[in-house]
C-alpha positions as CSV (number, residue, x, y, z in Angstrom):
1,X,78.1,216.3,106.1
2,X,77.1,218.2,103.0
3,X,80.8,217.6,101.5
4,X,80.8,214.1,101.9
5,X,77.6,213.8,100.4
6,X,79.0,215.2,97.6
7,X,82.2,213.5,97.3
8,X,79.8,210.4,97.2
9,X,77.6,211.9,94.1
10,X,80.5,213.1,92.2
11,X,81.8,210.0,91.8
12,X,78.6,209.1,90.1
13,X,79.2,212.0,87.3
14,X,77.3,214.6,89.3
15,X,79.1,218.0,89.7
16,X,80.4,218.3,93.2
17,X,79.8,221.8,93.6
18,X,76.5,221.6,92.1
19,X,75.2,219.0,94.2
20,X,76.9,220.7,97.4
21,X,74.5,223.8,96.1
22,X,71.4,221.7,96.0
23,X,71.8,219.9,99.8
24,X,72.4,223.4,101.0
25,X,69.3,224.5,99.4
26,X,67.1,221.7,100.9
27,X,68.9,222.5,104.0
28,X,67.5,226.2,103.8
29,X,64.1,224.1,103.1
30,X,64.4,222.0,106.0
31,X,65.4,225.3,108.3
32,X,62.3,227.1,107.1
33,X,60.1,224.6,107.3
34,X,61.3,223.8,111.2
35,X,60.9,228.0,111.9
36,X,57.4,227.6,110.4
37,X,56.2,224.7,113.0
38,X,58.0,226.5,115.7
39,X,55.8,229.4,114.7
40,X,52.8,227.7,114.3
41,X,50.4,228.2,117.5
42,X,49.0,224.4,118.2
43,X,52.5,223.2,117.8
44,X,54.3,226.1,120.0
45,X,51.5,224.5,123.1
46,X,53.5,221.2,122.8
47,X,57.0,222.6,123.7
48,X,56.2,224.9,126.1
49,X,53.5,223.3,128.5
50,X,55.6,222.3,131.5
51,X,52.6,223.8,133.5
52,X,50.5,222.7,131.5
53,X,47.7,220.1,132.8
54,X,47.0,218.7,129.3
55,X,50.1,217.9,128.4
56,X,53.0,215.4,130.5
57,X,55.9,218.4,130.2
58,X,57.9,215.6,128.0
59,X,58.9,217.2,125.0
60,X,61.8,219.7,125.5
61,X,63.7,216.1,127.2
62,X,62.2,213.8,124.4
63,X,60.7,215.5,121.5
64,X,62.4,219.0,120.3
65,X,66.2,217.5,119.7
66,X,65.2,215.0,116.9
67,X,62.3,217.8,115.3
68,X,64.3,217.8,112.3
69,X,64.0,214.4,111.4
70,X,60.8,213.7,112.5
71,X,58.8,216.4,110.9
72,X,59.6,215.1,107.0
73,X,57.3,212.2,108.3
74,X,53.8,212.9,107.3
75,X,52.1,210.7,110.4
76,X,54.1,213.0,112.4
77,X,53.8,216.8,110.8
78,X,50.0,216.0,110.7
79,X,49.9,215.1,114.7
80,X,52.1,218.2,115.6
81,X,50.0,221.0,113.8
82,X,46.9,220.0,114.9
83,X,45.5,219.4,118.2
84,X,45.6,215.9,119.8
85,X,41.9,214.2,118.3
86,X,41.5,210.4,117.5
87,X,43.1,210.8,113.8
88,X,46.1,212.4,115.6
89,X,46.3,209.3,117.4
90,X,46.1,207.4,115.1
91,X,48.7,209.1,112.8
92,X,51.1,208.7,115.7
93,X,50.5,204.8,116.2
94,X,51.4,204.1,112.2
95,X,54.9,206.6,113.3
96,X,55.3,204.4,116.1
97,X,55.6,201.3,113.9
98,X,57.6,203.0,111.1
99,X,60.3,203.9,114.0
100,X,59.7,200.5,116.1
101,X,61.9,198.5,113.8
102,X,64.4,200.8,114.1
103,X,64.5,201.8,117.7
104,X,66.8,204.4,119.0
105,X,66.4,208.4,120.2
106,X,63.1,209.0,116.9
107,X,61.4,205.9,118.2
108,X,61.5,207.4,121.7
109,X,60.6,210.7,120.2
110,X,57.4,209.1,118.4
111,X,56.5,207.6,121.5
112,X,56.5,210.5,123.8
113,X,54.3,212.5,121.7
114,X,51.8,209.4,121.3
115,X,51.6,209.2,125.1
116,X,51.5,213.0,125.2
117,X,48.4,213.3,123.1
118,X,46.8,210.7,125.0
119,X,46.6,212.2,128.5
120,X,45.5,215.7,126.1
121,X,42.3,213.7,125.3
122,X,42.3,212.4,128.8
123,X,43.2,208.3,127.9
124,X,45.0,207.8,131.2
125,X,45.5,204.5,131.0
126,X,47.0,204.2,127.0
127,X,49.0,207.2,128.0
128,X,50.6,205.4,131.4
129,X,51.1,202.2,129.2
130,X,52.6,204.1,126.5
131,X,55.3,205.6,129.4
132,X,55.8,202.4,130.5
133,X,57.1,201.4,126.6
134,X,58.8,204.3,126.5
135,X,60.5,203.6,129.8
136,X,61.7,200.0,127.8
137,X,62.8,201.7,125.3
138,X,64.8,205.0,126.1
139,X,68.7,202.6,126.5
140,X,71.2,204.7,127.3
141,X,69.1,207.4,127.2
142,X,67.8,206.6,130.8
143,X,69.8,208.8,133.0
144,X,68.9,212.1,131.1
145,X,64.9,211.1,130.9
146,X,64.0,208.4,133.0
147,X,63.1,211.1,135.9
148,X,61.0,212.9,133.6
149,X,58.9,209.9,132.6
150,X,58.6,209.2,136.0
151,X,57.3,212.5,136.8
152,X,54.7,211.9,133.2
153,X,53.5,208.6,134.8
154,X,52.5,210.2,138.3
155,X,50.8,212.9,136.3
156,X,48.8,210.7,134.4
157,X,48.3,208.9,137.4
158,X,46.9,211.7,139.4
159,X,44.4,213.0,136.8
160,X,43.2,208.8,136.1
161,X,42.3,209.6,140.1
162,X,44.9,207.0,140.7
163,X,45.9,208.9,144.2
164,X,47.1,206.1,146.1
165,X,49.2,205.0,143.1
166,X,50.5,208.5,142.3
167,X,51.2,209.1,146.1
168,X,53.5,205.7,146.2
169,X,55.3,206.6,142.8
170,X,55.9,209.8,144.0
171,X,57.4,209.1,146.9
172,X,59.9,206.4,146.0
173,X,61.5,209.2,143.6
174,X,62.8,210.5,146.8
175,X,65.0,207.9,147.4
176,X,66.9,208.2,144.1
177,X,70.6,209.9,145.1
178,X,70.3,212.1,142.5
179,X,67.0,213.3,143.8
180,X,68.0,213.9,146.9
181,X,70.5,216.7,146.2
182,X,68.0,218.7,143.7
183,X,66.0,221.2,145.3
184,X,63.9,221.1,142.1
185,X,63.0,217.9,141.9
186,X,62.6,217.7,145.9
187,X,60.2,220.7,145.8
188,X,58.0,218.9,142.2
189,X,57.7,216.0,144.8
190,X,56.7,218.0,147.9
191,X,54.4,219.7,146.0
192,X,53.0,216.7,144.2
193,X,52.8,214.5,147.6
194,X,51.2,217.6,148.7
195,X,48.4,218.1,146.4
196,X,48.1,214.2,146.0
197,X,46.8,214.2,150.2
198,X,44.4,217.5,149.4
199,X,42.1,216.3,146.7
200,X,42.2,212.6,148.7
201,X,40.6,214.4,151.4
202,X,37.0,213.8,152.3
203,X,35.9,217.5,153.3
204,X,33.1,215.9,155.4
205,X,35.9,214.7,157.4
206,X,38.6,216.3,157.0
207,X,40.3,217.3,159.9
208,X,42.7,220.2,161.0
209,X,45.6,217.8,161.8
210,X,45.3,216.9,158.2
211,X,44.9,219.8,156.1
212,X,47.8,221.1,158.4
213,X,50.2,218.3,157.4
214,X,49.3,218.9,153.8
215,X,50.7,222.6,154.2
216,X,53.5,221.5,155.9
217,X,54.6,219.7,153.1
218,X,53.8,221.9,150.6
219,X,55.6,224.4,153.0
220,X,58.7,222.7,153.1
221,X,58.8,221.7,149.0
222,X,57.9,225.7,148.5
223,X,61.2,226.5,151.3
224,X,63.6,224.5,149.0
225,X,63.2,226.9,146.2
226,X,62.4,230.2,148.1
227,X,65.1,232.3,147.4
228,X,64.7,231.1,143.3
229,X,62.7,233.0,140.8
230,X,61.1,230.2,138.5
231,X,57.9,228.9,137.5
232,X,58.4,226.0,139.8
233,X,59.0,228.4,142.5
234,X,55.9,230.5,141.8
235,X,53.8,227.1,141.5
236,X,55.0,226.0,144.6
237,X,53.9,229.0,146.5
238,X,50.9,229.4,144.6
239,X,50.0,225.1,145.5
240,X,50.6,226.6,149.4
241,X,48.2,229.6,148.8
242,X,45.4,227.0,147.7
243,X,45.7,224.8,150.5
244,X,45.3,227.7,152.8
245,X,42.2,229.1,151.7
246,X,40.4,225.5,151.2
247,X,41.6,224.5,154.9
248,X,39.9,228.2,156.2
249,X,37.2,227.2,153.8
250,X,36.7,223.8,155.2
251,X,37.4,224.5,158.7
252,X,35.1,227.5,158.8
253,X,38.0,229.7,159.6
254,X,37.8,233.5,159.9
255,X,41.2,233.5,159.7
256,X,44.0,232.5,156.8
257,X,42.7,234.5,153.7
258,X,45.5,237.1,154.7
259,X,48.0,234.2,155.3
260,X,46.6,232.5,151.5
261,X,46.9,236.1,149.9
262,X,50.8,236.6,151.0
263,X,51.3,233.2,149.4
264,X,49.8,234.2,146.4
265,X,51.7,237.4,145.9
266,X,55.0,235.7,146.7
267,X,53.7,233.6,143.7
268,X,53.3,236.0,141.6
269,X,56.4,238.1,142.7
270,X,58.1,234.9,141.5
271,X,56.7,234.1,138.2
272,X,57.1,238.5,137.0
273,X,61.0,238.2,137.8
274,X,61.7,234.9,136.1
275,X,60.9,236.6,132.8
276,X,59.7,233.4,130.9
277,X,57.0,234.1,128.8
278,X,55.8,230.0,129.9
279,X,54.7,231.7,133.0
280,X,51.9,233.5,131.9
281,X,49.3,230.5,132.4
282,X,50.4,230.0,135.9
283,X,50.0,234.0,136.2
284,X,46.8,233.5,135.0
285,X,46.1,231.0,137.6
286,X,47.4,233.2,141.0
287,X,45.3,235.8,139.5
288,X,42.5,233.6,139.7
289,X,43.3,232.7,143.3
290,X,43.3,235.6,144.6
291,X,40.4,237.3,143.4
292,X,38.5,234.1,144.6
293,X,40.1,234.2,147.9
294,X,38.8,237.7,148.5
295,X,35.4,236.2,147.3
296,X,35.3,233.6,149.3
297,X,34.7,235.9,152.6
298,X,31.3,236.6,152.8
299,X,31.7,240.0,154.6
300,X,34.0,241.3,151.8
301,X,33.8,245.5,151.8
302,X,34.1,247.5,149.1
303,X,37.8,247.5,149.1
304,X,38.7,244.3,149.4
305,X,35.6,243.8,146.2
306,X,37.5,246.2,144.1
307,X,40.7,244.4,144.7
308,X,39.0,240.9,143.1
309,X,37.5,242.9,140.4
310,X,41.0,244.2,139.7
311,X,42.7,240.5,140.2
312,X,39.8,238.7,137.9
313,X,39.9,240.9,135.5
314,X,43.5,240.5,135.3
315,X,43.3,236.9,134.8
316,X,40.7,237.7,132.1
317,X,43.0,239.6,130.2
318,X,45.7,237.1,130.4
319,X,43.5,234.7,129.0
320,X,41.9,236.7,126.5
321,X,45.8,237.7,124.9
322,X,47.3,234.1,126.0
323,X,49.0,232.1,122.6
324,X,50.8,228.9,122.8
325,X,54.0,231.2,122.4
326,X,53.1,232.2,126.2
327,X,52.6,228.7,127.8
328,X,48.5,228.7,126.6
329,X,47.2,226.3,125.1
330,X,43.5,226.9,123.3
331,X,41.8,224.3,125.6
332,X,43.2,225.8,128.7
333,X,43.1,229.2,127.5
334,X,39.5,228.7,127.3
335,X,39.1,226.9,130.8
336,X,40.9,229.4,132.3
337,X,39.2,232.7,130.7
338,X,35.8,230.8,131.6
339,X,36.8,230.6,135.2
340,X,38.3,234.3,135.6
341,X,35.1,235.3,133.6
342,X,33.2,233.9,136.6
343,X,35.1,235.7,139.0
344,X,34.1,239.0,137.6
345,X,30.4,238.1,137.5
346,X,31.1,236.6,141.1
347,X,32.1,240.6,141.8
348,X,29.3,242.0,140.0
349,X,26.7,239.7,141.8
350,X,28.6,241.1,145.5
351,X,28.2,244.2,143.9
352,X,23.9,243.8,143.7
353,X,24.1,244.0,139.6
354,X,22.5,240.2,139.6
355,X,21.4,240.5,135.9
356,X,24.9,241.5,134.7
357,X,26.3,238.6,136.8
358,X,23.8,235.9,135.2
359,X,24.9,237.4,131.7
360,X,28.5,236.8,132.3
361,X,28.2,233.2,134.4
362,X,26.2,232.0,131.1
363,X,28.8,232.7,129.3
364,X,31.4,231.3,130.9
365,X,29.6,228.5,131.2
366,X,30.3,227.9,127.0
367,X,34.1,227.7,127.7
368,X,34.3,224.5,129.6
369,X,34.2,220.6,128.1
370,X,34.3,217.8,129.7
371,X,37.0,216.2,128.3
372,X,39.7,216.9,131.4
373,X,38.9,216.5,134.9
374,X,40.2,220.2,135.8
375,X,38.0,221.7,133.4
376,X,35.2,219.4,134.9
377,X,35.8,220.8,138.3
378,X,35.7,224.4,136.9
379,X,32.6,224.1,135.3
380,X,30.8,222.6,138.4
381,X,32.3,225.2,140.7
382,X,30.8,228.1,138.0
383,X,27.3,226.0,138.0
384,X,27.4,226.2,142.0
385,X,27.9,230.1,141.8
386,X,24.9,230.8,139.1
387,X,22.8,228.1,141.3
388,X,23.5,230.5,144.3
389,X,22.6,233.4,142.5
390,X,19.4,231.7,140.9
391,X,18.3,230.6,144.5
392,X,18.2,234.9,145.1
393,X,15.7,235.3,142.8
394,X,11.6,233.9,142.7
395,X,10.5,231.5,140.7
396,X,14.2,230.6,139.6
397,X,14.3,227.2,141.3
398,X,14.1,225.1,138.6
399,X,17.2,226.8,137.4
């Protein structure tokens, strides 16, 4: 490509050999400059947040092929460094139109990021209308994508609280042919049907024929991949762990935290021997799990205490050391260090040091925003704990 280039200026009175020097040298520019966004922290969160719940997982399929040629664009670099805010948005709509004219694989690109940044601010609805554009647009791209936009417009869907539409999206996926012979994509929809049916649940009443058909299926989207060491794998198990500790919590069980816990370690046993460094959000997460399952019984001893202390504090660290580079992104870095920080003053509270535990719940409390709805439900479980622990004490009603 450089040569003909400068076959083209020679015959303009340029020296060919010069000119081939200066494309090379503006190719070295170009390489640099593409290792230093790569490098950069907010932009490393956009190409590796497949787990990630504020972001749709569409950039390695949509985004990273055509990085050279998009980041020259100003609209575009501007969007990418920064984290998504209404100017990012609005950087990304003038790229849009700059590409719509043109069409092709960059106008896709644009367009995925756009709808990307939307569900990151939590604009369901632009973001699913922004799929559905890009769903027009993709040609004879569809084969290769079309499944992962699919997959985007449930997620959105699901966070909106669109369940019933998520559920009915979902499902039709698994009569694709293609589908069908994936255990990958058979377990994302098991798992995704799965979870769909919990949080639809009314716990007031919910019954056991229910929450046991939502293991089932998790159960048998976690069996497609359980001789495979991925992140799906270890989500999948880990999506089966929750739903067996908030069925023994809703059904009043003494029984299932040992059942929940063997989940969970499978989990984790997954996500350590698929060496990506991706997986240490979803790391972050079992970790979580577990020392909250332990938690959860109120007749914990003192070894199955120092076991929570060990698994929250474990979580803590991940989140205190997490980076884009590792799957992190700042705003669930902070979501998920405020919620692991809670499960250590949950074990100091157990443990009858109340004041520490108030400490540490306040400040976990200054992690959270209410800008996504899983952040949202972390900060009202934390509120619940501290409430409990305020009801302990005189004179802290109020509080």
């Amino acid at each position: 490509r450089l040569r003909s280039y400068a076959t083209i200026c020679s015959k303009n009175g340029l020296s060919r050999n010069d000119k081939i020097v200066e494309l090379e040298n503006r190719e070295n520019v170009s390489h640099k400059l593409q290792r230093r966004w790569c490098n950069d922290s907010s932009f490393s969160s956009l190409t590796t947040s497949f787990q990630s719940f504020s972001s749709l997982g569409i950039f390695d399929s949509l985004v990273s092929h055509h990085l050279e040629s998009l980041l020259p664009l100003p609209e575009v670099a501007i969007a990418l460094k920064n984290e998504a805010t209404s100017e990012s948005i609005e950087n990304l709509l003038r790229a849009v139109k700059i590409f719509e004219t043109m069409g092709g694989p960059l106008h896709v690109a644009v367009l995925g990021l756009l709808a990307d940044s939307y569900h990151h601010l939590g604009m369901y609805d632009e973001a699913i209308t922004t799929l559905a554009k890009l769903r027009k647009s993709i040609g004879t791209e569809a084969a290769a994508v079309e499944d992962c936009i699919e997959f985007a417009t449930v997620k959105s869907m699901f966070f909106k609280g669109d369940f019933d539409g998520a559920l009915d999206r979902i499902l039709a996926l698994l009569e694709v042919p293609k589908i069908k012979t994936s255990p990958l994509s058979r377990t994302i929809i098991m798992n995704t049907q799965g979870i769909i049916k919990l949080v639809s649940l009314d716990t007031e009443d919910t019954t056991e024929e229910q929450l046991n058909r939502v293991i089932e299926i998790l159960q048998e989207g976690a069996n497609h991949l359980k001789d495979v060491d991925s992140g799906a794998a270890s989500a999948a198990f880990n999506n089966l762990g929750v739903a067996i500790r908030f069925s023994k919590s809703v059904l009043l069980q003494s029984s299932g935290g040992n059942l929940a816990m063997d989940k969970f370690h499978t989990a984790l046993e997954k996500a350590e021997s698929s060496q990506q460094d991706q997986n240490s959000l979803l790391k972050g997460t079992i970790y979580s799990n577990m020392a909250q399952t332990l938690l959860d019984d109120q007749e914990i001893d003192d070894s199955s205490l120092k076991k929570a202390s060990k698994y929250a504090k474990e979580s803590m660290l991940i989140y205190q050391q997490g980076s884009s580079s590792s799957g992190i992104s700042e705003p669930e870095r902070k979501v998920g260090f405020g919620r692991a920080l809670s499960l250590v003053a949950a074990c100091y509270e157990k443990a009858d040091s109340a004041i520490l535990a108030e400490g540490l719940y306040q400040t976990s409390i200054e992690n959270f925003s209410d800008r996504h709805p899983l952040s949202k439900i972390s900060h009202a479980g934390i509120l619940n704990y501290y409430a409990k622990l305020c009801k302990k004490w005189d004179k802290r009603e109020a509080d």
